[in-house]
C-alpha positions in Angstrom: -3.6 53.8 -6.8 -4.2 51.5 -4.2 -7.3 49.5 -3.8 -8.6 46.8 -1.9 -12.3 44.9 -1.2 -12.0 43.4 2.7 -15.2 41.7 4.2 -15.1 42.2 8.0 -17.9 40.0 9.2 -19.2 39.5 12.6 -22.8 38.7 14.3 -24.9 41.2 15.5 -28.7 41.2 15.9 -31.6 43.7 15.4 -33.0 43.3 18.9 -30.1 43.3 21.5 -32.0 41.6 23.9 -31.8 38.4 22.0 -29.4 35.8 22.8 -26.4 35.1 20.0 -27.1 32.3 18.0 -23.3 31.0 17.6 -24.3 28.7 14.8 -24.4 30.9 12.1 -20.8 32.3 10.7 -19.6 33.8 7.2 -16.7 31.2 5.9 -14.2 34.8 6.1 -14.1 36.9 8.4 -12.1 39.3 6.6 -12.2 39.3 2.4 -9.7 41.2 0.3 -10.1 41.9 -3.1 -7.6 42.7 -6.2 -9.1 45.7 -8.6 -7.9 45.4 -12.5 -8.8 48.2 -14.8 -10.9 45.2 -17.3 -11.5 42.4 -15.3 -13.3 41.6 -12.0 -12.4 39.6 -8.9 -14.7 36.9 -7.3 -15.7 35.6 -3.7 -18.3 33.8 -2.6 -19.7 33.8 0.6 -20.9 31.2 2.5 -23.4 31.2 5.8 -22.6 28.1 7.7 -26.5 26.9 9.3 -28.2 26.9 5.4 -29.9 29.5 6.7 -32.0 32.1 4.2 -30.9 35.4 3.9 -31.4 38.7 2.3 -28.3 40.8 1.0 -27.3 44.4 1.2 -24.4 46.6 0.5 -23.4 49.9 1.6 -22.4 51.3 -1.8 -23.2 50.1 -5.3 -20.1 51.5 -7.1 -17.6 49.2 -5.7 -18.9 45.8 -5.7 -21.7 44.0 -6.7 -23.3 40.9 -4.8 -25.6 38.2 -6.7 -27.2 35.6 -4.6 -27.1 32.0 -5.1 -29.1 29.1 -5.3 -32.4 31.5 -4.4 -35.4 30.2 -3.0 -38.9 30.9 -3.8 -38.6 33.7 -1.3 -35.9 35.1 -3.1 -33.5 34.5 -0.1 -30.3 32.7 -0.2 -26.9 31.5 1.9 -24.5 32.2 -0.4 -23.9 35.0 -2.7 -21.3 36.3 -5.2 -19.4 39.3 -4.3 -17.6 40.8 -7.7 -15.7 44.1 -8.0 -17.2 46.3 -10.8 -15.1 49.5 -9.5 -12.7 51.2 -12.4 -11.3 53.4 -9.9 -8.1 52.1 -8.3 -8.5 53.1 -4.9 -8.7 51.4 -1.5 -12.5 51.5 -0.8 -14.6 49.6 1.7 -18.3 48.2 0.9 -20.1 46.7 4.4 -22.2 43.9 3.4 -25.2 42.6 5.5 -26.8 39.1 5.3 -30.5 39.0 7.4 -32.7 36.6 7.9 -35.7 37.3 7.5 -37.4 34.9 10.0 -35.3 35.3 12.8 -34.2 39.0 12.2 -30.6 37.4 13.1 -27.8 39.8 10.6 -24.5 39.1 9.4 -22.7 42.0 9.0 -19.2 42.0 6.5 -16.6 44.7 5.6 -15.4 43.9 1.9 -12.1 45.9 1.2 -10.8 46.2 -2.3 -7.0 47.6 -3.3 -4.5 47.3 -5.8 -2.1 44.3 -5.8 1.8 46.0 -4.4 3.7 42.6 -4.3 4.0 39.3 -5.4 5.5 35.8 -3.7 6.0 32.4 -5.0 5.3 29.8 -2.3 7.6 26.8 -2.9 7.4 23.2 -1.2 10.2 22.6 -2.2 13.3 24.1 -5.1 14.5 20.9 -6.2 12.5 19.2 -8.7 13.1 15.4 -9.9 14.0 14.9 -13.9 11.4 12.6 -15.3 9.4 13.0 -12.4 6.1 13.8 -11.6 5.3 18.0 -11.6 5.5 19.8 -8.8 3.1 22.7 -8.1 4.1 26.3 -7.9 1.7 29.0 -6.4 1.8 32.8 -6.2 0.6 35.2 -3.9 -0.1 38.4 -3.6 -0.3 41.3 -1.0 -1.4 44.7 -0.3 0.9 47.5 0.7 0.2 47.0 4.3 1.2 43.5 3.7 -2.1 41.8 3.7 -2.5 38.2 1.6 -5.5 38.5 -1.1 -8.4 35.9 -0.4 -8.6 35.2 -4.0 -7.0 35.0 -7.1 -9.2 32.8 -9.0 -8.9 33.1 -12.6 -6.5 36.0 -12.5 -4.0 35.5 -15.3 -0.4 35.7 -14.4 2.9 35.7 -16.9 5.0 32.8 -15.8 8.8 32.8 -17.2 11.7 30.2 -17.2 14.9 32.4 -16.9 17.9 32.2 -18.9 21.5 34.1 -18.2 24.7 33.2 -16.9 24.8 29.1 -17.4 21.5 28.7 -16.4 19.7 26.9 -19.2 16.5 27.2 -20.7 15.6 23.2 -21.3 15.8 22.0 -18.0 12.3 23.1 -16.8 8.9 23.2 -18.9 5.6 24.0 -17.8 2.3 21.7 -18.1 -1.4 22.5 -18.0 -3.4 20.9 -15.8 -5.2 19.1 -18.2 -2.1 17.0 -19.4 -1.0 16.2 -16.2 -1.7 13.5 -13.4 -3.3 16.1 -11.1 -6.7 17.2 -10.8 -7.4 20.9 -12.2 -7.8 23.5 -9.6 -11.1 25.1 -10.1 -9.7 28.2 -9.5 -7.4 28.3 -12.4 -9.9 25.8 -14.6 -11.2 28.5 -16.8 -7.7 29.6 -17.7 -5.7 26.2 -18.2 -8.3 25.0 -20.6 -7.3 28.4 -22.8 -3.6 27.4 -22.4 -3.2 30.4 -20.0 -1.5 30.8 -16.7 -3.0 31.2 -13.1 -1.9 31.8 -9.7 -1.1 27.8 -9.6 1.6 26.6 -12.2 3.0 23.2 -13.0 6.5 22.5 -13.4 8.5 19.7 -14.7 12.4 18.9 -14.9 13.5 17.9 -18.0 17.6 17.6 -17.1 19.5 18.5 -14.5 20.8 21.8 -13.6 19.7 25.0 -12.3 16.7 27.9 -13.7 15.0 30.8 -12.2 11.2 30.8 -12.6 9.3 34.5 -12.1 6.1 35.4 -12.4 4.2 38.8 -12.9 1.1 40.2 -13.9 0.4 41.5 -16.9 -2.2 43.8 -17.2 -1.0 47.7 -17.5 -2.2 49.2 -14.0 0.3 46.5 -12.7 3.6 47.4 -15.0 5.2 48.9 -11.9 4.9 45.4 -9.3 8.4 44.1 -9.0 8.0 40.2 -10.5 8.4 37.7 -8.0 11.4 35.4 -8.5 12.8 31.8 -7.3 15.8 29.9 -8.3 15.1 25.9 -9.0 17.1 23.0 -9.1 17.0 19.9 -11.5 18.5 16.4 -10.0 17.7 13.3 -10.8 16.1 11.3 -8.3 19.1 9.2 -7.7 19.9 6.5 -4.9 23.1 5.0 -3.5 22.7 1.2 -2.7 23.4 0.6 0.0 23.0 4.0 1.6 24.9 2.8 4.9 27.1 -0.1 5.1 28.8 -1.6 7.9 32.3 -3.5 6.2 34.8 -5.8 7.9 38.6 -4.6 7.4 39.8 -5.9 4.5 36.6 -6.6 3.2 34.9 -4.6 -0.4 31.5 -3.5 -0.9 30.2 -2.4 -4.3 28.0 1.0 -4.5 25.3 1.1 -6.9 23.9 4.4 -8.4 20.3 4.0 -9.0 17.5 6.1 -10.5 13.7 6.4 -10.1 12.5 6.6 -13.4 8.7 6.9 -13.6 8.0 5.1 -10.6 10.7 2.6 -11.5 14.3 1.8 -10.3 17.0 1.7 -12.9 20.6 0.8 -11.9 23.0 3.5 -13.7 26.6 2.6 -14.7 29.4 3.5 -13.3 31.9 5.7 -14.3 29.6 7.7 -16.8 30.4 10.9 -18.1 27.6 12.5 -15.4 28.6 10.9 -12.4 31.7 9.7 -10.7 32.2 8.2 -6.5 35.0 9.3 -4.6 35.9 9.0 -1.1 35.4 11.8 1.0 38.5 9.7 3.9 40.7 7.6 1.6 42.6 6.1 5.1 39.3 4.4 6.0 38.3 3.0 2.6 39.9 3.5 -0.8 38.7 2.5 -4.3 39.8 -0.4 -6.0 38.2 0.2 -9.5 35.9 3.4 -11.2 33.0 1.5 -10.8 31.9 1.5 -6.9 33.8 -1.2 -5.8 35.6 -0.2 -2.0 38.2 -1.9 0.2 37.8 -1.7 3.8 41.6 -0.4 5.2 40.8 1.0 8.4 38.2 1.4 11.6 36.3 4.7 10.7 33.3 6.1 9.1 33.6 8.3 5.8 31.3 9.4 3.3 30.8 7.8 -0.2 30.1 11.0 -2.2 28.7 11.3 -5.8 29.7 13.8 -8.1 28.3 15.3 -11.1 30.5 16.1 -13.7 28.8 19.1 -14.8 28.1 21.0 -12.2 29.8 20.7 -9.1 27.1 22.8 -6.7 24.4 20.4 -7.8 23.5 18.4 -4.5 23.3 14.8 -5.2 23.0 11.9 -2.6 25.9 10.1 -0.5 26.2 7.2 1.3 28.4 6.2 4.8 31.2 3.1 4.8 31.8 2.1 8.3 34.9 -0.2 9.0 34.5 -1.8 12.6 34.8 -5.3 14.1 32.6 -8.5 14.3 31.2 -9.2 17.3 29.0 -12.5 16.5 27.6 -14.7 13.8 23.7 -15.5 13.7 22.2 -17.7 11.4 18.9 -18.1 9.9 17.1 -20.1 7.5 14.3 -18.7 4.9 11.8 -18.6 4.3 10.2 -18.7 7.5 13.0 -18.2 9.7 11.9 -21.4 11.5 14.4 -23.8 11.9 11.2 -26.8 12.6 11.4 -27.7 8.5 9.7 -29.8 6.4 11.0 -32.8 4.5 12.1 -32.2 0.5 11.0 -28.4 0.7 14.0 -26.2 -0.3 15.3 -23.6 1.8 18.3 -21.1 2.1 20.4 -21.1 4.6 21.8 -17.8 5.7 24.7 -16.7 8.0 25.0 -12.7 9.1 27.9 -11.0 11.0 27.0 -8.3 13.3 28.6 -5.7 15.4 29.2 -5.0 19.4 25.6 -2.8 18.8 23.9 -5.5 16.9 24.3 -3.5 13.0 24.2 -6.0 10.2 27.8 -6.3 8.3 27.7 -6.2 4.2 29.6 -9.4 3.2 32.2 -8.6 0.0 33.9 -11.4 -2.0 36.9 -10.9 0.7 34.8 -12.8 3.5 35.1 -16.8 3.6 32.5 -18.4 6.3 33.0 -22.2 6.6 29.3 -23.5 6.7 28.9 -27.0 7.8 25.9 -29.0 7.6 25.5 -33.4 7.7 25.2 -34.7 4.5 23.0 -37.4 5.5 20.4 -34.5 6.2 20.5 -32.1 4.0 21.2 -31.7 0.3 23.2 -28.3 -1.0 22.2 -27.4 -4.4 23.7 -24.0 -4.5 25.9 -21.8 -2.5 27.5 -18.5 -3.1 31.3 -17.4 -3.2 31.7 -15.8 0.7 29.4 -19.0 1.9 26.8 -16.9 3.8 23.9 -18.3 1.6 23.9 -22.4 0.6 20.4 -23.2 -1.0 19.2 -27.1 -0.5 16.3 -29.6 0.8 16.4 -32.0 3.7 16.0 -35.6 3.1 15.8 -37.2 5.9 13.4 -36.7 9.3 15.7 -35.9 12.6 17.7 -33.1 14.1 20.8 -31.6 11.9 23.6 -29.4 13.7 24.2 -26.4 11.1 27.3 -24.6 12.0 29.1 -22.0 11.0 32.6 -20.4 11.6 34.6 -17.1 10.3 38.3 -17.5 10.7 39.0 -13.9 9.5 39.0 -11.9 6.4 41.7 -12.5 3.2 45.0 -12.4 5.2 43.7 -10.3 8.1 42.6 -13.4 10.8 41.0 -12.9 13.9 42.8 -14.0 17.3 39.5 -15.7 18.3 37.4 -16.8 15.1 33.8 -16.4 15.3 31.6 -19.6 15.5 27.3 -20.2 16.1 25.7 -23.3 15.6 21.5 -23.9 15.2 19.8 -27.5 15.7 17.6 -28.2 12.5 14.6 -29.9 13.2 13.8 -31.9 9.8 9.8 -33.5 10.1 7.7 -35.0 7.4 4.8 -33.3 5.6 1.4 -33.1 7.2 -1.4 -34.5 5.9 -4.9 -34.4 6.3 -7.3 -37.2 5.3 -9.5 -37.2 3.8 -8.3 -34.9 1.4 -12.0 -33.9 0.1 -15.4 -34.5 2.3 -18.6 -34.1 0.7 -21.8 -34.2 2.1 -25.8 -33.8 1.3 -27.6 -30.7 2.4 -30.4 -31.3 4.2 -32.4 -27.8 6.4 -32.1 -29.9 10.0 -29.3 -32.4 9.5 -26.1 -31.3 11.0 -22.9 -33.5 10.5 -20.1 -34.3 12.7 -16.7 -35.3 10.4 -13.3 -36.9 12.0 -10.8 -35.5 10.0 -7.4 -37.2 10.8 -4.1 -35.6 10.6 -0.2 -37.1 10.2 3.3 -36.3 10.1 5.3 -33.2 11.6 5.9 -33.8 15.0 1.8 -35.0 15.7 1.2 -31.6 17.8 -1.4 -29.5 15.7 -3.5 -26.5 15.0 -6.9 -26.7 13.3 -9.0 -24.1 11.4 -11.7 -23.6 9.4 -11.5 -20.9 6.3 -15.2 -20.3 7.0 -16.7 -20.6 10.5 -20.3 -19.7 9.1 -19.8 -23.3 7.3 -18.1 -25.4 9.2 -16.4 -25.4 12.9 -13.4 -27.9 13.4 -12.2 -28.9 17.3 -8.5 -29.0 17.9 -8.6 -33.1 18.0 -10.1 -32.5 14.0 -13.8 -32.9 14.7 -15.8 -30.8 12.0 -19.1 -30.0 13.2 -21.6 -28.5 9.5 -23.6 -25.6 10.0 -24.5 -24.3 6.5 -24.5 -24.7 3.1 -20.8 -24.4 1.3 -17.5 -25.3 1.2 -14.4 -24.9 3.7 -11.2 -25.9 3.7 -10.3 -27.6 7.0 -6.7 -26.9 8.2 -4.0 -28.8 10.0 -0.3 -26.9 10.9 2.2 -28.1 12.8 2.3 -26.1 16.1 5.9 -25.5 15.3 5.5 -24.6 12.0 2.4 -23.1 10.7 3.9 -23.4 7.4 3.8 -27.1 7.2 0.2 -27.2 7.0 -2.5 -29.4 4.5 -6.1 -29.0 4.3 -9.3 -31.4 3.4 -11.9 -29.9 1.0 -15.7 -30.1 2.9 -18.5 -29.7 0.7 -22.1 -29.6 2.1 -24.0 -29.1 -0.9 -27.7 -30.5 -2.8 -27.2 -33.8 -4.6 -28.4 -34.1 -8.3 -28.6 -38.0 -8.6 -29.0 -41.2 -6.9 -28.6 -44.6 -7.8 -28.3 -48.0 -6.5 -24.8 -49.7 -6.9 -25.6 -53.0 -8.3 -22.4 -55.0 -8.5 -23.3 -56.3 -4.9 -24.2 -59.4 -3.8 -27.9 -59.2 -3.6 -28.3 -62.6 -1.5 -28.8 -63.8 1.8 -29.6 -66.1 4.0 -32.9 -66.2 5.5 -33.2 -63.4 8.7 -29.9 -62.0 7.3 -30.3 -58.3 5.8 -29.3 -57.6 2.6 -27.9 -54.3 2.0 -28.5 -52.2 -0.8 -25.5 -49.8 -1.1 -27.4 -46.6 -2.6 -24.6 -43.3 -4.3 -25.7 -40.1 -4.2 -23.7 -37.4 -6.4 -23.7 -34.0 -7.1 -21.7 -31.2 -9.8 -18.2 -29.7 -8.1 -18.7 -26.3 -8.7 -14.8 -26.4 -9.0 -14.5 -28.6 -12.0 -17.9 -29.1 -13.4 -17.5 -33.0 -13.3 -19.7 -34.6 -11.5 -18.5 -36.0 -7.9 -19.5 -38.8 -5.6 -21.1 -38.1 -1.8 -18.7 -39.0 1.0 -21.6 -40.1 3.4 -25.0 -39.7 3.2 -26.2 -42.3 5.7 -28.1 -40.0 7.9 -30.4 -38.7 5.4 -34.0 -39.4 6.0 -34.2 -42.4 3.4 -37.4 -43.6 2.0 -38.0 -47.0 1.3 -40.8 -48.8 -0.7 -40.6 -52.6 -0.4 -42.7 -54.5 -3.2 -42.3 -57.9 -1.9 -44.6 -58.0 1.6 -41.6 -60.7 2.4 -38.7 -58.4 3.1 -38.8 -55.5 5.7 -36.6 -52.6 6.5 -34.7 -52.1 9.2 -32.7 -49.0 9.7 -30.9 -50.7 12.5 -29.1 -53.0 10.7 -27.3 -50.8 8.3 -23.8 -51.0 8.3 -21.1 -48.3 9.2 -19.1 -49.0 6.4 -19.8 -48.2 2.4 -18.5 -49.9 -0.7 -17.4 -48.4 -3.8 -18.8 -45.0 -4.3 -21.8 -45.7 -2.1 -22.2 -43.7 0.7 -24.9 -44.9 2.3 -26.6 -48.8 2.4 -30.3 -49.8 3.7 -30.7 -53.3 5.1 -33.3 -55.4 4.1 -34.2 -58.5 6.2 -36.4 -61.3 4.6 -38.6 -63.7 6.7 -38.6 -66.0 3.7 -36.7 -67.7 1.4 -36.9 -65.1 -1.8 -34.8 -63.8 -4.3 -35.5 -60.3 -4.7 
């Protein structure tokens, strides 16, 4: 009663003569087959060069092979293998795949036999409650100990256990189609009927302990042993912090957290689930139920969490580790530059650390004496232990921020721990003009001094968009295209004190002469018509003024043969919104 279908395939040709072509290989060398008394199994063989082939078995009564995706020719490079055999016997069908133009064969052993055992493959035999499934798979083997190639749509019985205190509701399965996963083709057919393949989805529902087995259930396979794991629900819980470095006499508070969902939910403590105890209570003992710990002596010992209901269930821990300071280092945020900027608020932080550089946890035990000049900076919030004082400087210069640790509660230190940091207060940087805009014209290229102030006058230009608009490290922009940029200027100390001027090379959409200049002059004195060009800020809509438009290509038509034109005499300077003016010289008292 044992059967099996088994493709052996390797390359031979008709004439031996003939070199090997190596490019042309089945996907298997080897295929085994299941046989069921109703039901076929399915492979499908694959030539790897696209080639065309014809297909031929050895026997007819075992399997049968349909080719796929035919051409006119009626040859193919992949074809169906099915078993149609009712007899449940190990046979063997050689399969051969020619191709007709080059006479180059594929020859391929297909074995078929009866299924002897069963094994669940596992990832892993914890599952998460309220987490996503995991997959569960099942394999099966001859009684020689061979794996099947396939098992596509072969139905298996799944089952959820039940016995001893093992209960029922802490697992379900889920089709594929309600889930977050993509469907296995080779179970497709059978999730969409609600049925069961050789790929299952599990879920936790609460935590504790089941035993999922799976067997198959068609009659010629009554006598194969089921195949059997045990699984474990826990909730996907986390200790924070997971490791903490605590001075003696110093607490730290444990949290219990739980990913729920993809989100973090804090859990509290003592529940009726879960309870911390000390693993070393000479190191650190508890000083309430609800994860607050008091550092007692130098040591390391576990934080351990236990579940109320079940004891073997393995949940997380975390490590307390009572040693001493070595040195205090203080920072400021958000940069961690201490070159700051004037009336921006900032937090200033001081850290204790150990001989091998590890970050202490600060409880409400610690006391650090934080001093910093008045005259400089404003405090406008600190916390209890005074590692953190929030605030804003007020006043340019350099501030000595220091900061001192005498000891901890009554425990002090023969030599208290002191650091001190210059702060480096500087005004705002600023960058005028604060918005640019010039005309667009195909050959005109414009050169813009853009100044910058404040900081400590060492800066860094930059252009958002060098396709635009270049800028030179003294602020000279230099147009190339049509656009907008923002020109940059950061301190070289700080990046982070920065400001930018808007550049705008775009097409204007009016011009007009500003007429509330004088329009008078002496004879051989020019008078200058100042001349506004604007355009629409694709920002805002509004319509917006040119910056400078002198050095477009101006045309001017004097009426009156008494004035003339001369480019020469423009001045450098507009008025008002103008941003360009033409001089006009008269050789005659006129009025124009």
């Amino acid at each position: 009663m044992k059967s099996t279908v088994i493709l052996i395939c390797f390359l031979t040709w008709m004439h031996l003569h003939q070199p090997v072509l190596a490019s042309s290989k089945l996907n298997l060398p080897r295929v085994l087959l299941p046989l069921f008394s109703n039901s076929a199994a399915n492979y499908t063989l694959e030539i790897s060069d696209n080639g065309c082939y014809e297909w031929q078995l050895s026997r007819l009564d075992v399997i049968q092979i349909i080719p796929l995706d035919v051409s006119p020719s009626g040859c193919s490079s992949r074809a169906l293998i099915s078993t149609i055999s009712r007899e449940l016997t190990r046979n063997t069908v050689i399969v051969i795949a020619e191709d007709s133009t080059s006479g180059q064969t594929l020859r391929c052993d297909v074995i078929v036999d009866m299924i002897d055992s069963l094994h669940i493959v596992t990832k892993t035999r914890e599952l998460y409650m309220e987490e996503a499934p995991e997959v569960f798979e099942v394999r099966a083997y001859d009684n020689q100990g061979n794996e099947f190639s396939t098992l596509d749509n072969v139905e298996f019985q799944w089952n959820i256990g039940s016995g001893g205190r093992i209960d029922q509701t802490v697992l379900r399965f889920m089709t594929f189609k309600d889930s977050p996963y993509e469907t296995p083709t080779t179970v497709e057919a059978l999730d969409e009927k609600g049925l069961k393949g050789h790929m299952v989805l599990l879920e936790g529902l609460k935590t504790g302990s089941a035993k999922v087995s799976v067997n198959l259930p068609y009659t010629e396979y009554r006598k194969v042993s089921p195949a059997e794991v045990n699984l474990m629900v826990v909730a996907n819980l986390l200790i924070d912090p997971p490791d903490a470095y605590v001075l003696k006499g110093d607490t730290v508070k444990f949290r219990l957290l739980q990913l729920r969902h993809g989100r973090i939910v804090e859990l509290s403590i003592p529940s009726t689930q879960y309870v911390f105890f000390i693993e070393n209570e000479s190191i650190a003992e508890a000083i309430d139920t609800r994860g607050n710990m008091l550092a007692v002596e130098q040591g390391r010992t576990k934080i351990l969490l236990q579940y109320s209901n079940d004891v073997s269930i393995r949940l997380p821990h975390a490590f307390i580790t009572v040693t001493e300071p070595q040195y205090l280092a203080l920072s400021i945020l958000p940069h961690r530059n201490w070159a700051v900027e004037l009336d921006k608020t900032y937090t200033l932080v001081v850290d204790v650390y150990d001989i091998a550089n590890r970050k202490f946890h600060l409880g409400d035990n610690a006391r650090i004496e934080m001093t910093i000049p008045e005259e400089y900076f404003t405090v406008k919030a600190s916390n209890t232990n005074g590692t953190q004082y929030v605030g804003y400087p007020i006043k340019t210069g350099v501030a000595n921020v220091e900061a001192l640790l005498r000891g901890i509660g009554s425990y002090k230190y023969d030599l208290p721990l002191f650091t001190r940091e210059e702060m480096n207060i500087f005004s705002s940087v600023r960058v005028s003009p604060q918005q640019y805009i010039l005309p667009w014209e195909e050959n005109l290229k414009y050169q813009v001094v853009l100044k910058a102030t404040g900081g400590d006058g060492s800066y860094s230009w930059s252009s958002s968009n060098q396709d635009i608009a270049t800028v030179s490290q003294s602020g000279l922009v230099k147009t190339l295209g049509l656009g907008q940029v923002n020109i940059s200027a950061a301190m070289t100390k700080n990046i982070h004190n920065k400001d930018s001027s808007r550049v705008v090379i775009t097409r204007p959409t009016r011009l007009q002469i500003v007429d509330r200049f004088s329009l008078e002059a002496e004879v051989d004195k020019p008078i200058h018509l100042h001349v506004a060009l604007y355009t629409e800020d694709a920002q805002t809509g509004r319509e917006i003024a040119f910056t400078n438009c002198q050095q477009l290509g101006f045309k001017v038509t004097l009426e009156n043969p008494a004035f003339h034109y001369d480019a020469s005499l423009n001045l450098k300077e507009n008025a008002g919104n103008a941003c360009a003016n033409l001089a006009e010289t008269k050789f005659a008292q006129h009025v124009s």
